[in-house]
Structure formats: C-alpha cells, structure tokens
N, C-alpha and C positions, 0 to 999 in steps of 0.2 A: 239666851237660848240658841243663839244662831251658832254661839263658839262651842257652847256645848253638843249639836247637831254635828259638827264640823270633827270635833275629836273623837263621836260616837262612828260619823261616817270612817274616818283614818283607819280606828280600831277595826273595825269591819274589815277593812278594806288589807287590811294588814292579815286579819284570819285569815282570809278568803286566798290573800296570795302565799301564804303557807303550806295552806291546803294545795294550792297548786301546783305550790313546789314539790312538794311531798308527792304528787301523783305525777309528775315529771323525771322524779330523780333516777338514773338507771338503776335498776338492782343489780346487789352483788351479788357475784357466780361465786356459786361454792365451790373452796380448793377439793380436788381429788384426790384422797387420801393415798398416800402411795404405798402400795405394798409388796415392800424389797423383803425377795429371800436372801438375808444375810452372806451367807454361805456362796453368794452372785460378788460378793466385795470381796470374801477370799482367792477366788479363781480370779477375779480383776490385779488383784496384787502380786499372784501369781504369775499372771500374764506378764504383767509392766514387767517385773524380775529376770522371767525367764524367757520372753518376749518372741518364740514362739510354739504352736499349738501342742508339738512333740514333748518338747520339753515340760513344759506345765502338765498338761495328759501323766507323763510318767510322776512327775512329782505329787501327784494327786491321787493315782492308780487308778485313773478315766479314762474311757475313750476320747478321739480327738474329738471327738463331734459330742460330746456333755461339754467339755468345754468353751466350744464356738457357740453351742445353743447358750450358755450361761450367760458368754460375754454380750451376745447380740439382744437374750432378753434384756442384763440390764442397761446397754445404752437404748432400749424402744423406752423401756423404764423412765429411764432419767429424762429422755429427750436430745440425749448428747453423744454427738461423734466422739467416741473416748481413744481408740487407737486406729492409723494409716498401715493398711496391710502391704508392704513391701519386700518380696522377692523372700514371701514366708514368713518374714519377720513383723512382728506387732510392732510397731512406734507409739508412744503416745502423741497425743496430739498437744495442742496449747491446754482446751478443756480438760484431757485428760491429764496432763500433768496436775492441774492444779485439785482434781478429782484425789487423784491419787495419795497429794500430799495427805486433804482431809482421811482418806482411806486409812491412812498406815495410822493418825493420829485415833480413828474411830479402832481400829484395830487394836491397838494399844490399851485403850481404853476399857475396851470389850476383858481382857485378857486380866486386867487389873480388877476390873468389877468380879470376875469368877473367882481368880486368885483369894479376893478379900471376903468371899464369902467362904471358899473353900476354908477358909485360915478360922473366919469365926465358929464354922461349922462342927470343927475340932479341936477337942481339948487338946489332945497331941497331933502335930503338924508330921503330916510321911513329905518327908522329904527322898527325891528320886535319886538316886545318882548311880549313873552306867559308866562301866569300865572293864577295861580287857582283866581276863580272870588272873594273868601274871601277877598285873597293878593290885589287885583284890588279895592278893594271898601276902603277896613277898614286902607291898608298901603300907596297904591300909590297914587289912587285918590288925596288925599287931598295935593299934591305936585305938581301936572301937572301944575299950573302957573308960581309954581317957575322955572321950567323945561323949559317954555316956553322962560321966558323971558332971560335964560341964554342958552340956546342952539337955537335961532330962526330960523338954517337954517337946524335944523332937525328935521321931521315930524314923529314923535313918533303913532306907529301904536302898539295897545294894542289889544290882544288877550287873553279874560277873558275866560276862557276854562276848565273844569275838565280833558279832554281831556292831553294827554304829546305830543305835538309839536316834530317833528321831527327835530330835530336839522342839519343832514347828509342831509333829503331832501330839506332844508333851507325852513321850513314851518316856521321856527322861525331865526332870529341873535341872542336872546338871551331868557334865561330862566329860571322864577325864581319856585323853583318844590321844593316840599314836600317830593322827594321821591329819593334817591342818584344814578346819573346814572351808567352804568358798565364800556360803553365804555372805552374804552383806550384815544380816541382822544378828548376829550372832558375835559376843563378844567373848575372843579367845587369849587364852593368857599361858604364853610359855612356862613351865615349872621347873625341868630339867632335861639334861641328857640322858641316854637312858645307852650304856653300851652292852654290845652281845661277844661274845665270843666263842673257841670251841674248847669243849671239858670232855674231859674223860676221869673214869673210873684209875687211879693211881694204877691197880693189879693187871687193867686193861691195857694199859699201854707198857706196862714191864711184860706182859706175858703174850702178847701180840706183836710179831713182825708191822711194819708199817704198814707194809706191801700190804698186808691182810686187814688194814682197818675199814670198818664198816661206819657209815655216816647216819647220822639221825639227820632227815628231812622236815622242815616248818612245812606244815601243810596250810598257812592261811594266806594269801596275798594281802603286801602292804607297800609302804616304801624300801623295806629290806629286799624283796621282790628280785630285783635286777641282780643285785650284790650277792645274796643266795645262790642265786642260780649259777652266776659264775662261777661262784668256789665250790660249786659241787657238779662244775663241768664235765670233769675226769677222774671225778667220786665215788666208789661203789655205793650205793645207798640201801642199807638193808632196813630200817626203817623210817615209818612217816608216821608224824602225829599231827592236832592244831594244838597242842594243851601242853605249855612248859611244864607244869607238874608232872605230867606225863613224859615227858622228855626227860627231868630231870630224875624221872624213878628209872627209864629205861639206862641211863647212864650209869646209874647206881647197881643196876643189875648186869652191868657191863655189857650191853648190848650193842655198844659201839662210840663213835666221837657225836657229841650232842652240842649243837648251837641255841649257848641260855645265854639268860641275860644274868649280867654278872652276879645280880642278887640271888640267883639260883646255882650259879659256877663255885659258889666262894665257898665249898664245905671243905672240911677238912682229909676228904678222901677222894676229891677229883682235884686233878691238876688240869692248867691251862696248854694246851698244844695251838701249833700255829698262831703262835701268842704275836705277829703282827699284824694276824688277820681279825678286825676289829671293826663291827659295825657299829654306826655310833646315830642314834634315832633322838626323836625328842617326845616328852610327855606336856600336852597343852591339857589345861581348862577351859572348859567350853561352855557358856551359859546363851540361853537366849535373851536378849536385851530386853524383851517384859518383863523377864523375872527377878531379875539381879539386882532388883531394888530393894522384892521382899525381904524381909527383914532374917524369918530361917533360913531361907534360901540363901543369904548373907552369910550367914552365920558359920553355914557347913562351906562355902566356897572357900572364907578364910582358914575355916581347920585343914581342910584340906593343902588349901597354900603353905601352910604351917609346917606342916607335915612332909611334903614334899621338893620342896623348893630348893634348890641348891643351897 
C-alpha cells in the first residue's frame, strides 16, 4: 500500500507540475505579417543601379520624392538601414547589399513566373522585337517566310521604330540597336558592321555641276552624330529626313547626295561619291537577361543571329 501511495503521490505530483509548467511558459508573439508593395523592391534595385535620386526618378518617369518616400517606406518595412546617403549618392550598405543580392534573385523570379504563364496562356507565343526601320526593311523583311514556316507557333511582332524600346519595361523581348546599351542586366551581342556612305542618283551627278550639289541630311541623332555633321560642314543641305526609305526615294528622284547605308546605295542606278568617305556603325543584339532563357524568345534570338551575322 505504502509503495503504491507513493507512486499515486509522484503521478500527482508530476500532473500538477506540468500544469505548472504550462501556466509558466511565455507565450509566443505572433509574427507580423509584412506587407511589401512589390513595386518598393523595384525602385530599391533601381536605386542600388543607378544610385542616385535623379537618376532612378528619370528611369522610372517619377518624381524625386515617389522615390525617396518608396525607399524609406521599405527600409521602416524591413527594419533595415539599406543605403548610406553620400554627397547625393545612395551606397548600399553591408545589409543592403546582401538585400539586394536576394532582390535581383526575387526579381528574376518574379519575371520568369509571368513569363511561364504568359507562354501557357497562349497557344501562339508574340514574340516582341524592336528595331531601326532600315534593319526592318533592307535585313529582316526579306526572311519572315522563312521564319514562318520554321517557327509556326510563334507570332513574331515587329516594331520598326527609330525610337530604343525599353527592354526593363518589356516594351520589347528583344533588340536589334545601332547604339550599345549600358545596363549591366542586359545581355548584348554584336552581329555586324553596318557601313554608310554617300549615293546619288547616276543622271544626278552627270547632269549636276559639283558646285551645285545638294546634300540629304539624317535627321535622327546616334553615334554617326559627330561624323555627319562634319562632312556636311560646308554642305549645301537641301534636304532632311529620319527615314532611309525616304532618303533612298529622295535619291532616286534626284533630289540630291543621300547618306544610306550600303544595303540601300547598291541599286543599279545610284553610284557611290566621295567614296572615301565611309561611316562604318555596328548592329548588336540585345536581350534582357530574364528572358533569354525562354525558350521562343531563344528561338527568334538565334534566327535572327542567323540571318544577320557576318
């Protein structure tokens, strides 16, 4: 009796200090749900990039101060000093570097999740791609059946544009540009030289004193820009367009000396003048590094490489 007494008493005594425990133990504080506007990590990425206020503001089409209230809600957000404001400029800090790296990797991510639904969404995938109207007419054009009949279930959407397509705002998937971009995230890929010279109309230059020749002006600024302007320092200039078609009609109707690009010079009724005077530009490809994985968006990069490449 007495041992049994003894292991009745323990057991007791065992509930009793459980219950104790239990009305002892601190309770756990519920986490606070955080709730990031997304769109707070873009202008953070932005920041880090272009690292200060002006800069980011213009690449976002914001005022300065949308983007100083973004960044400062989300470090109250986080709880974390993300950038050292120095002499204007954003630095990150050690927390925000290491912020940042997850940023770009949640960014990434983000971009591939819309991608892969965009893609399921459609039976036929539109594929974007911007380019100067020259490149559209005198390189691409004359391939789009071949395009067709080897890629049928991508609808190939062409933006002939002097215009540079915003690759970040995915005004574009891909880009073929005159002019070499800066970004860090963007992966570019040289295709060719692309040379210019000046043509005339064959009857224009037999039936026109030199003294009297009239010059066709580019009317779009690029890297030709500088070299233009020089050789048409002491130029009479009687007209200006932005549109080599248009230049090379105005040539054709003998309108004066037109500076094309050779793929527009080479007909059979313009000759070359000032044939040492030779701009010589380059044609890149331009993809944004989220996308160049997808698989169409592969697809058309390579035809185009194909097609254009030296």
């Amino acid at each position: 009796m007495h041992i049994t007494h003894c292991l009745r008493t323990l057991k007791a005594l065992k509930l009793q200090n459980n219950v104790h425990l239990c009305t002892i133990k601190p309770k756990e504080q519920r986490r606070e749900t955080m709730n990031l506007d997304w769109s707070d990590i873009h202008y953070f990425v932005l920041m880090v990039e272009k690292q200060t206020l002006k800069a980011t503001a213009e690449a976002l089409q914001v005022e300065h101060s949308t983007v100083s209230r973004r960044i400062e809600r989300l470090e109250k957000q986080l709880n974390v000093h993300l950038f050292d404001r120095i002499n204007k400029r954003y630095l990150l800090t050690a927390d925000g570097q290491r912020l940042y790296t997850e940023a770009k990797k949640l960014q990434f991510n983000v971009r591939q999740f819309v991608q892969a639904a965009q893609d399921s969404l459609q039976e036929m995938t539109n594929v974007l791609v911007s380019m100067p109207p020259m490149i559209a007419h005198a390189l691409v054009s004359p391939h789009l059946a071949a395009f067709q009949q080897r890629f049928p279930a991508i609808r190939l959407v062409l933006s002939s544009n002097t215009a540079i397509s915003s690759l970040h705002q995915r005004q574009a998937d891909i880009a073929l540009r005159l002019v070499v971009p800066q970004q860090n995230d963007l992966v570019v890929r040289r295709l060719r030289d692309m040379q210019y010279g000046w043509f005339a109309h064959a009857d224009y230059v037999k039936n026109t004193p030199e003294s009297q020749w009239q010059y066709i002006d580019f009317g779009v600024t690029g890297p030709h820009t500088p070299w233009l302007n020089k050789q048409l320092a002491d130029k009479s200039i009687g007209f200006v367009c932005n549109d080599f078609a248009v230049m090379q009609s105005a040539v054709m109707q003998k309108l004066g000396i037109g500076w094309l690009p050779f793929e527009y010079g080479n007909s059979s009724e313009f000759i070359q003048v000032h044939t040492s005077e030779i701009f010589i530009g380059q044609l890149h490809l331009v993809m944004h590094e989220d996308v160049r994985h997808a698989q169409k968006v592969r697809d058309v990069a390579d035809f185009l490489i194909e097609i254009l490449r030296e």
